[in-house]
PyMOL Python script that loads the backbone (N, CA, C, O; Angstrom):
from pymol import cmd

cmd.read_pdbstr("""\
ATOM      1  N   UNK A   1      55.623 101.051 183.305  1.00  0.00           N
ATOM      2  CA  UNK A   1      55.353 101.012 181.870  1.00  0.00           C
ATOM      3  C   UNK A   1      56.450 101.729 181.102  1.00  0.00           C
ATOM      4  O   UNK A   1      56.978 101.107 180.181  1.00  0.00           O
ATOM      5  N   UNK A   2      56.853 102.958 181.371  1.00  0.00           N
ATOM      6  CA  UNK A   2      57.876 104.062 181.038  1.00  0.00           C
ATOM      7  C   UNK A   2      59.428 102.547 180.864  1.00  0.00           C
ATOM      8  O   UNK A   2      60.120 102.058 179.971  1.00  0.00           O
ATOM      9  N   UNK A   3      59.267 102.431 182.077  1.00  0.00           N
ATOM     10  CA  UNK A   3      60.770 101.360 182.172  1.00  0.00           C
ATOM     11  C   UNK A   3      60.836 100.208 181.164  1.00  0.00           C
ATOM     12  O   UNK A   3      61.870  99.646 180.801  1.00  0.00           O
ATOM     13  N   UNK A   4      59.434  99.902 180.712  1.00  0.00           N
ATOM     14  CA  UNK A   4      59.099  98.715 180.347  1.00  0.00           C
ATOM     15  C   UNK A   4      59.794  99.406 178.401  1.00  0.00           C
ATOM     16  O   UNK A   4      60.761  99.035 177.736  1.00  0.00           O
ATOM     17  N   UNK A   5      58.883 100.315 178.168  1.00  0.00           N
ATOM     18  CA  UNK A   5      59.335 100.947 176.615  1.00  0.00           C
ATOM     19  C   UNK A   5      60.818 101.591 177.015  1.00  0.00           C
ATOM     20  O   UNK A   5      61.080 102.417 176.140  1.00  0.00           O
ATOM     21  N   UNK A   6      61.420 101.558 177.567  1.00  0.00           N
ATOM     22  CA  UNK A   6      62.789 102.005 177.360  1.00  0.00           C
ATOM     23  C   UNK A   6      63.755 100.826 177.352  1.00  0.00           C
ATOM     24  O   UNK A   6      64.805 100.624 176.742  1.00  0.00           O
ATOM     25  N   UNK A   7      63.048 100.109 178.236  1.00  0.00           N
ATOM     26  CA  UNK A   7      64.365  98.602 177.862  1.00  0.00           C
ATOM     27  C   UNK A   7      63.668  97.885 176.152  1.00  0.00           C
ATOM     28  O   UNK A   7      64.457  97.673 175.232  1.00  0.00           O
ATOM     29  N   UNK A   8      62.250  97.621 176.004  1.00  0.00           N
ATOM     30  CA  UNK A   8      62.507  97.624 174.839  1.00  0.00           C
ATOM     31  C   UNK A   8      62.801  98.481 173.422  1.00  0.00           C
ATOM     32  O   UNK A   8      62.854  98.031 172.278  1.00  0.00           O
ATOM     33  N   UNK A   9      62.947  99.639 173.807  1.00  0.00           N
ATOM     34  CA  UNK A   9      63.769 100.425 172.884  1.00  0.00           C
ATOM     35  C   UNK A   9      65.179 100.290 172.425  1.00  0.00           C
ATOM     36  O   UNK A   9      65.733 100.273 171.326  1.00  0.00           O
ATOM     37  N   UNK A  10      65.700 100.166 174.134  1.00  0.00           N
ATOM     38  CA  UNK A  10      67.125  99.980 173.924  1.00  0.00           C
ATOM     39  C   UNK A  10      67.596  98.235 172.952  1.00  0.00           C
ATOM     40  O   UNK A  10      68.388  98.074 172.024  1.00  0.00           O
ATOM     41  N   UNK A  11      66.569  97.042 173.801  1.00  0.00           N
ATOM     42  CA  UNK A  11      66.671  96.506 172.918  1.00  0.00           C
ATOM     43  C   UNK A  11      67.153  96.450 171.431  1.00  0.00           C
ATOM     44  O   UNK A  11      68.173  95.956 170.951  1.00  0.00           O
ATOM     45  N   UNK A  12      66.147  97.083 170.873  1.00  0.00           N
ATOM     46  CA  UNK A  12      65.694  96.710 169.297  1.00  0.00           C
ATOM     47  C   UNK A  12      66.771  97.805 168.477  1.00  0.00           C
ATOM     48  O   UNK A  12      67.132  97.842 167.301  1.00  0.00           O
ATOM     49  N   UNK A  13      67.120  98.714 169.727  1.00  0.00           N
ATOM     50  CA  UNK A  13      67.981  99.980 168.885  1.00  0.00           C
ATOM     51  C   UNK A  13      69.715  99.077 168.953  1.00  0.00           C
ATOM     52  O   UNK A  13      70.390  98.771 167.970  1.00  0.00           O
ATOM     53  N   UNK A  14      70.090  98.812 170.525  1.00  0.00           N
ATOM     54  CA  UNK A  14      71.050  97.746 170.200  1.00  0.00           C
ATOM     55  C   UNK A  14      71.227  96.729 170.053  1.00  0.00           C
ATOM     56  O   UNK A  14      72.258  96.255 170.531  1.00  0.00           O
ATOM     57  N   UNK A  15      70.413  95.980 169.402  1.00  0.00           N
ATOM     58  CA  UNK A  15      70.181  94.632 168.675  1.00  0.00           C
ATOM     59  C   UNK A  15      71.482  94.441 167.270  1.00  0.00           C
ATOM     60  O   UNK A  15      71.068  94.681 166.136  1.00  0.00           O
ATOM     61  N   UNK A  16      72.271  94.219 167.356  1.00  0.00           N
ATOM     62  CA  UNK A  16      72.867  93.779 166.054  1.00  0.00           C
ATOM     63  C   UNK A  16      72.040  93.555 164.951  1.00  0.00           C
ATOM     64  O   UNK A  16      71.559  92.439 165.143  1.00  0.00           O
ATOM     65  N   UNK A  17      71.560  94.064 163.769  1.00  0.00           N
ATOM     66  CA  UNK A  17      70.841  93.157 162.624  1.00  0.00           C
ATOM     67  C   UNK A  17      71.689  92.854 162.046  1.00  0.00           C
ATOM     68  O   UNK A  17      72.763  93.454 162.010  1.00  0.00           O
ATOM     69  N   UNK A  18      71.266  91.339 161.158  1.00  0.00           N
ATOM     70  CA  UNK A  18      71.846  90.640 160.232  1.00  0.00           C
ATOM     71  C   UNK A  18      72.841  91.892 159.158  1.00  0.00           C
ATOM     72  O   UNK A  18      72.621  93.066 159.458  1.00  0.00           O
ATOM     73  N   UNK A  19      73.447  91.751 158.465  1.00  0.00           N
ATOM     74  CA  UNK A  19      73.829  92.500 157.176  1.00  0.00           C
ATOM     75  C   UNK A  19      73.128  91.995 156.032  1.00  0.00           C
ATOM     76  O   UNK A  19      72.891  90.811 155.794  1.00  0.00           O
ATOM     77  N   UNK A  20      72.822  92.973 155.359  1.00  0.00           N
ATOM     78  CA  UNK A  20      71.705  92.342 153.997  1.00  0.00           C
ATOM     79  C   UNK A  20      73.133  92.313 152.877  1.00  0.00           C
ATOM     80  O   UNK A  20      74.094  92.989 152.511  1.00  0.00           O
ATOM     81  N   UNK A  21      72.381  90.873 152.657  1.00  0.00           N
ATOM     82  CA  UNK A  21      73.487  90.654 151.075  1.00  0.00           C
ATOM     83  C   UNK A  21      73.077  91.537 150.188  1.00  0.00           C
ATOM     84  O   UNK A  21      74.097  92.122 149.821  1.00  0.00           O
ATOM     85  N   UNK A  22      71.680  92.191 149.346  1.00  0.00           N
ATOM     86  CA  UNK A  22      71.640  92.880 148.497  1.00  0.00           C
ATOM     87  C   UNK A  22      71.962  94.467 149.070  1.00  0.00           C
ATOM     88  O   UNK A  22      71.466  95.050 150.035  1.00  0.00           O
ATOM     89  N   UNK A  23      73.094  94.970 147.987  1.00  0.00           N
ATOM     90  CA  UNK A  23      73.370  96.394 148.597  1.00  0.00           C
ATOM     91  C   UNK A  23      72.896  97.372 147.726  1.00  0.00           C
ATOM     92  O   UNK A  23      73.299  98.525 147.880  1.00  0.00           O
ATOM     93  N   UNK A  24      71.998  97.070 146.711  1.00  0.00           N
ATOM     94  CA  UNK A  24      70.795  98.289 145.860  1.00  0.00           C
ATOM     95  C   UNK A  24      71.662  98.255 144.487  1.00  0.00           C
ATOM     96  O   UNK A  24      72.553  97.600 143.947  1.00  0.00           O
ATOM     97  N   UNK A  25      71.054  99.078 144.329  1.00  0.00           N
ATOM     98  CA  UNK A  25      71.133  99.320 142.344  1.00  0.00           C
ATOM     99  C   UNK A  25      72.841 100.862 142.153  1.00  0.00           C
ATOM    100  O   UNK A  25      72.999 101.948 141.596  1.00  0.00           O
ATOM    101  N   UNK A  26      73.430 100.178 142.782  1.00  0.00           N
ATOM    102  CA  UNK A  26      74.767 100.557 142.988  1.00  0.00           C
ATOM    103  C   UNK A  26      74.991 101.983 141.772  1.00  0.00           C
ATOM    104  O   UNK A  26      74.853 103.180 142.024  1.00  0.00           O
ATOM    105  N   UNK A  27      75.400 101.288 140.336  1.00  0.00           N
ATOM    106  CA  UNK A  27      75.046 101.952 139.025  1.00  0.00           C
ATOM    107  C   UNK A  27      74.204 102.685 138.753  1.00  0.00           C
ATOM    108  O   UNK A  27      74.498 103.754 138.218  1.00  0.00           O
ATOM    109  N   UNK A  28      72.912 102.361 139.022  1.00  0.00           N
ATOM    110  CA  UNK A  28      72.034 103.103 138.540  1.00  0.00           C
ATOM    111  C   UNK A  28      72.127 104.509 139.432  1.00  0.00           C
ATOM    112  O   UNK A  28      72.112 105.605 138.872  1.00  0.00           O
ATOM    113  N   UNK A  29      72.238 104.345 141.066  1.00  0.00           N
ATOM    114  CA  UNK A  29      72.445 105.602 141.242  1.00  0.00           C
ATOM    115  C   UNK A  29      73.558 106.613 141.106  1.00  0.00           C
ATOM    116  O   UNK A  29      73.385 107.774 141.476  1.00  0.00           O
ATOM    117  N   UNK A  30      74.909 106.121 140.485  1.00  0.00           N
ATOM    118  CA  UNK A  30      75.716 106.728 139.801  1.00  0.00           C
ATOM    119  C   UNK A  30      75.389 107.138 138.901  1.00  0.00           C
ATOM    120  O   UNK A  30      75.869 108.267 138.799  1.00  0.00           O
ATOM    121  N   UNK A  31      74.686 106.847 137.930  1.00  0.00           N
ATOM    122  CA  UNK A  31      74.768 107.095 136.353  1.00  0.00           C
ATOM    123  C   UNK A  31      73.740 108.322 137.472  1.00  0.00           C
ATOM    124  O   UNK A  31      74.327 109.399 137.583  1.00  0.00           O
ATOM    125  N   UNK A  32      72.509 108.264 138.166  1.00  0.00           N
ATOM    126  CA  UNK A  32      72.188 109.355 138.174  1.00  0.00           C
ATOM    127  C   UNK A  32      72.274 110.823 138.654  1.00  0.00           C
ATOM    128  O   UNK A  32      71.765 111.904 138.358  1.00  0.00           O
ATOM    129  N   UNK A  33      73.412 110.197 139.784  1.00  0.00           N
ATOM    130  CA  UNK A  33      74.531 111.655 140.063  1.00  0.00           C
ATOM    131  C   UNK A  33      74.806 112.020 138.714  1.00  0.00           C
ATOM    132  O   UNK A  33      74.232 112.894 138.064  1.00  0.00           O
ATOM    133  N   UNK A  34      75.917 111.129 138.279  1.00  0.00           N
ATOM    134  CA  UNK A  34      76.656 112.103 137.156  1.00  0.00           C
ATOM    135  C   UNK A  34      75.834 112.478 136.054  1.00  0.00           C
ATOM    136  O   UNK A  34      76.356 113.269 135.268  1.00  0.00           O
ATOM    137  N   UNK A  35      74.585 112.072 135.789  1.00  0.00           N
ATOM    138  CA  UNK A  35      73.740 112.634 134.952  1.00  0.00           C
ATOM    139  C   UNK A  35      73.235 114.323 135.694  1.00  0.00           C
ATOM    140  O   UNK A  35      72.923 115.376 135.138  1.00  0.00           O
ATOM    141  N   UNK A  36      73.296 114.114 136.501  1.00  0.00           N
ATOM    142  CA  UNK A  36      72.327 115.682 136.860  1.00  0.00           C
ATOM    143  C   UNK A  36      73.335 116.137 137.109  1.00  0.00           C
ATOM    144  O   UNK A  36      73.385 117.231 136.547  1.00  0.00           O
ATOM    145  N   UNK A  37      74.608 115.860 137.882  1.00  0.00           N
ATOM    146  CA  UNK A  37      76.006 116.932 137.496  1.00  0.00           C
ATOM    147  C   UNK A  37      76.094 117.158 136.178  1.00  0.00           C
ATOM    148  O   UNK A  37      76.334 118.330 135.884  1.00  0.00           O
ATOM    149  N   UNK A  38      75.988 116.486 135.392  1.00  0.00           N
ATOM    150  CA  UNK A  38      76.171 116.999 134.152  1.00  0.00           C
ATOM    151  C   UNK A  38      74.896 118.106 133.666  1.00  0.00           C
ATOM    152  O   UNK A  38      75.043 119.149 133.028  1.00  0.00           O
ATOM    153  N   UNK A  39      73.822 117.607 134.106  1.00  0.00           N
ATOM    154  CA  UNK A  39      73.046 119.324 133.827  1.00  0.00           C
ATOM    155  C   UNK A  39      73.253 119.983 134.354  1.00  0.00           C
ATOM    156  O   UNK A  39      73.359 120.972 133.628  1.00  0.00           O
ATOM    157  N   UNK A  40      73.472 120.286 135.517  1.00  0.00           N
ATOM    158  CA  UNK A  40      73.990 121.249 135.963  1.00  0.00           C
ATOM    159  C   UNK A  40      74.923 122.072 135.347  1.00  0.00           C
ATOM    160  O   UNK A  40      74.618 123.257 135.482  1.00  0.00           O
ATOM    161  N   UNK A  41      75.766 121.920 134.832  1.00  0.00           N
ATOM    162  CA  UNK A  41      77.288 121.693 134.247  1.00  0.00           C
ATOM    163  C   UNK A  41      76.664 122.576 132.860  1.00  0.00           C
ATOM    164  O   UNK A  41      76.920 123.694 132.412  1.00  0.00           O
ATOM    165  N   UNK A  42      76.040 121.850 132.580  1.00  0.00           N
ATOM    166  CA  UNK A  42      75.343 122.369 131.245  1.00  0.00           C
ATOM    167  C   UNK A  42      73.881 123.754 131.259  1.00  0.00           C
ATOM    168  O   UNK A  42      73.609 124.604 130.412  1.00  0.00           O
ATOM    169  N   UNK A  43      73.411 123.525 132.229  1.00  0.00           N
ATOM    170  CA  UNK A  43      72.423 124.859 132.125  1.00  0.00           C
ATOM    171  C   UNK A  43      73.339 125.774 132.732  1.00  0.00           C
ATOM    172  O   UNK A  43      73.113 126.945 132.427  1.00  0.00           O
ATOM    173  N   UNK A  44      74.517 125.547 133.667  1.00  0.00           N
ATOM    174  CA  UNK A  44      75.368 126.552 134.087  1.00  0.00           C
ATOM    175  C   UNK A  44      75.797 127.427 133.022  1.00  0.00           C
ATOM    176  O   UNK A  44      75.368 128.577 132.930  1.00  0.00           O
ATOM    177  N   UNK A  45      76.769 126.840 132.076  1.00  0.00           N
ATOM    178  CA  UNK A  45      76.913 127.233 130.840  1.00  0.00           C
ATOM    179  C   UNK A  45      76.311 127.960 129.790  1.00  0.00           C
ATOM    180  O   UNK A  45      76.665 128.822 128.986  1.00  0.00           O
ATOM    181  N   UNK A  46      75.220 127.288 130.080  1.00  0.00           N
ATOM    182  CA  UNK A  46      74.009 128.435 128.443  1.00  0.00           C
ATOM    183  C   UNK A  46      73.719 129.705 129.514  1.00  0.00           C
ATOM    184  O   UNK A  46      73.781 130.854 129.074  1.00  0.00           O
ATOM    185  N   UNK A  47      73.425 129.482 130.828  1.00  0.00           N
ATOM    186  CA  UNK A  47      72.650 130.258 131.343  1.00  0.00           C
ATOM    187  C   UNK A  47      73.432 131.136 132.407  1.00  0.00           C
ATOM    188  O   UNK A  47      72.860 131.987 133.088  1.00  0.00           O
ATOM    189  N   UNK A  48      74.528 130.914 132.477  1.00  0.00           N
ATOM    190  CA  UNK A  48      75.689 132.197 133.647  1.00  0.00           C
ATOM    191  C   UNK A  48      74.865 133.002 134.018  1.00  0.00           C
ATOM    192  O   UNK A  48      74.236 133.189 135.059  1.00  0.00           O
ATOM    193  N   UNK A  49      74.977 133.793 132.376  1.00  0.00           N
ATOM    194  CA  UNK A  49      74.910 135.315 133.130  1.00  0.00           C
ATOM    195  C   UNK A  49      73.044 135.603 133.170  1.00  0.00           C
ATOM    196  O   UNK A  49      72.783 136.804 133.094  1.00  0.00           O
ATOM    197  N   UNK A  50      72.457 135.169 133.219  1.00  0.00           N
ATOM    198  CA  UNK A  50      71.280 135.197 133.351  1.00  0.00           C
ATOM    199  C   UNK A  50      70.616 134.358 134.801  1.00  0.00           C
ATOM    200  O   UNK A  50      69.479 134.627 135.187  1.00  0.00           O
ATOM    201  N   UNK A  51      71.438 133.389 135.477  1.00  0.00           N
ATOM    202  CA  UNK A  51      71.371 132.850 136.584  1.00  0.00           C
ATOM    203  C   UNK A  51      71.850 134.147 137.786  1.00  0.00           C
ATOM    204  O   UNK A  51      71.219 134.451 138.798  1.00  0.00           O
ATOM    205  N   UNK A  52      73.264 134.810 137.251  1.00  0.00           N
ATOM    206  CA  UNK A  52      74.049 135.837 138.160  1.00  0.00           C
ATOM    207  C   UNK A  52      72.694 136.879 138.300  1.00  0.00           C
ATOM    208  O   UNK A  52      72.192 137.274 139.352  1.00  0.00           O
ATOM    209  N   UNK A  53      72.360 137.124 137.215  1.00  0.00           N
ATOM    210  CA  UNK A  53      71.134 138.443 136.754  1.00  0.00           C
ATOM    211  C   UNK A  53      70.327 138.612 137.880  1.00  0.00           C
ATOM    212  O   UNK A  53      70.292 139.525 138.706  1.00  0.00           O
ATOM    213  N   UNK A  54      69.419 137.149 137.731  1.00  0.00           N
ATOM    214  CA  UNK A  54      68.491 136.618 138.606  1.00  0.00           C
ATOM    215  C   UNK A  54      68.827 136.604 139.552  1.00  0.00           C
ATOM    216  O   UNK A  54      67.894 136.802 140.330  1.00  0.00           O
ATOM    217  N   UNK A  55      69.848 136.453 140.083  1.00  0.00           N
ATOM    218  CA  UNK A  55      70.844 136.193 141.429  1.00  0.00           C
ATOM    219  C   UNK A  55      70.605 137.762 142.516  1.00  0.00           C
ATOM    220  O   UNK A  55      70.072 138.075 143.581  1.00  0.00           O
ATOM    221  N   UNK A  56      71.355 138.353 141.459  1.00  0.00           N
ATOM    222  CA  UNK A  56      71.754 139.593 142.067  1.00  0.00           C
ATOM    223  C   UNK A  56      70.626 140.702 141.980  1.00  0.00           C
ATOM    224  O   UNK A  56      70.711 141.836 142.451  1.00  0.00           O
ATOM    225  N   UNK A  57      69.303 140.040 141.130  1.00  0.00           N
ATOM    226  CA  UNK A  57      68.007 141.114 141.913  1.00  0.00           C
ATOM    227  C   UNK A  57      67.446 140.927 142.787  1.00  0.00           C
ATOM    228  O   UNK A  57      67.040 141.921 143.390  1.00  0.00           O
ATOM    229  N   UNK A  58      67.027 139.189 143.483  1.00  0.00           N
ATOM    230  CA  UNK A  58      66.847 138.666 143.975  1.00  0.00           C
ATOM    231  C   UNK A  58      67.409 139.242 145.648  1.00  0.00           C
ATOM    232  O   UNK A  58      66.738 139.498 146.648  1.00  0.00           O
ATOM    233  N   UNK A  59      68.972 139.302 145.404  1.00  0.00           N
ATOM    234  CA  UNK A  59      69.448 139.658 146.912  1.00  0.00           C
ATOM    235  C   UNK A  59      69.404 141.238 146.698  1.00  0.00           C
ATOM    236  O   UNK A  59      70.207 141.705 147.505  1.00  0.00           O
ATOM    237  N   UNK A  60      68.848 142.205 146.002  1.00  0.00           N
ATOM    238  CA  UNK A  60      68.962 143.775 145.444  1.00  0.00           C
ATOM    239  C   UNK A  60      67.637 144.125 146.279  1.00  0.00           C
ATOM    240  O   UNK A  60      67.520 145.037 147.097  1.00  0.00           O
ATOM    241  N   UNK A  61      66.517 143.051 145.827  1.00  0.00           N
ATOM    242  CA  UNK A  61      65.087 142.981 146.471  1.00  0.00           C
ATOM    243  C   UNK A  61      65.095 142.888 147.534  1.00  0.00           C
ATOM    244  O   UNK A  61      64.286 143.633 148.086  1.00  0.00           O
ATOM    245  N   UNK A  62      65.831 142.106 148.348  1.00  0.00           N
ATOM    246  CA  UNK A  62      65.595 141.882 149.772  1.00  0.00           C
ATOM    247  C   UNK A  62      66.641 142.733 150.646  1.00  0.00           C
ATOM    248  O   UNK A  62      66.435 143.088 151.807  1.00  0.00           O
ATOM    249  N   UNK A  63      67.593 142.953 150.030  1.00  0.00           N
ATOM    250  CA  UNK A  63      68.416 144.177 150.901  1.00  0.00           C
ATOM    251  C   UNK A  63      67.410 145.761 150.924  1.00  0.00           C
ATOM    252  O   UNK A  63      67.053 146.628 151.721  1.00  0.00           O
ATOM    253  N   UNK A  64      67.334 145.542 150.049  1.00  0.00           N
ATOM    254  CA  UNK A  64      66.799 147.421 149.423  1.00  0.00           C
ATOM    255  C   UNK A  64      65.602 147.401 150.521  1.00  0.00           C
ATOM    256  O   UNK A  64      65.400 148.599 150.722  1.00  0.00           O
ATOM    257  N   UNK A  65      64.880 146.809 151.174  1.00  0.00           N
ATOM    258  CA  UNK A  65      63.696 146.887 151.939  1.00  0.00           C
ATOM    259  C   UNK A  65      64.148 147.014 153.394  1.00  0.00           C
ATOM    260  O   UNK A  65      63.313 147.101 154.295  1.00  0.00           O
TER     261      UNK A  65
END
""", "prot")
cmd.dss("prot")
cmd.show_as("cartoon", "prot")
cmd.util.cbc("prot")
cmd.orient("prot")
């Protein structure tokens, strides 16, 4: 039985599949990288020194113990 699920494993794992003609919504997931790089980009900015703040009590808390 063991022999039986390993040849069809190997099967189906080295089986060539077709290539699919549709390759997804290409754009759309660009626009939504560079959309959230761009917040990023932007709460970085308003918020530095208040991210560093948070930052550095954060690792202050867990050293100090």
């Amino acid at each position: 039985m063991s022999l039986l699920l390993t040849r069809l494993f190997l099967t189906l794992v080295l089986t060539p599949q077709p290539a699919r003609k549709e390759r997804g919504d290409v754009p759309g997931w660009v626009l939504i990288t560079v959309m959230t790089a761009g917040l990023v980009v932007a709460i970085w900015a308003l918020a530095a020194d208040q991210l560093k703040s948070m930052l550095e009590k954060a690792l202050d808390s867990v050293t100090s113990k």
